[in-house]
Every structure is written in C-alpha cells, then in structure tokens.
C-alpha positions in Angstrom: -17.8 -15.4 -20.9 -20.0 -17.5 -18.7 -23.4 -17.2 -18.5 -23.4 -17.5 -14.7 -20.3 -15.4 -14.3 -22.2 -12.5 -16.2 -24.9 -13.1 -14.1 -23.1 -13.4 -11.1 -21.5 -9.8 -12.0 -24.6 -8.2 -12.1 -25.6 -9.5 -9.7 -22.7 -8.2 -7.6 -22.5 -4.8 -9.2 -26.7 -3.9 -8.4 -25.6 -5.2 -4.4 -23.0 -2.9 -4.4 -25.1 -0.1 -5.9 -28.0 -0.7 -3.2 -25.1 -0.9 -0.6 -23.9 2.5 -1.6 -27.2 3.9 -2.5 -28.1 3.0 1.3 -25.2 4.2 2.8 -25.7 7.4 1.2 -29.6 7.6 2.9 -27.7 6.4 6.1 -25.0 9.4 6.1 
C-alpha cells in the first residue's frame, strides 16, 4: 500500500474517533 494512503487512513480513522468521542460528550 501507499504511504500516503496509510497515512491518509489514519488519519481518517483518529477524525472519526474524535468525531464520535465528541458526540458522545455532546449527548
């Protein structure tokens, strides 16, 4: 694999982590 894609993922998949984790304080 790319190593921008992989970064990219990561990247991607910590966002949606911080987006869930800050929905969670939200609800």
């Amino acid at each position: 694999p790319n190593e921008k894609d992989k970064l990219r993922k990561e990247v991607k998949d910590s966002s949606l982590e911080c987006h869930r984790f800050g929905a969670k304080i939200l609800t």
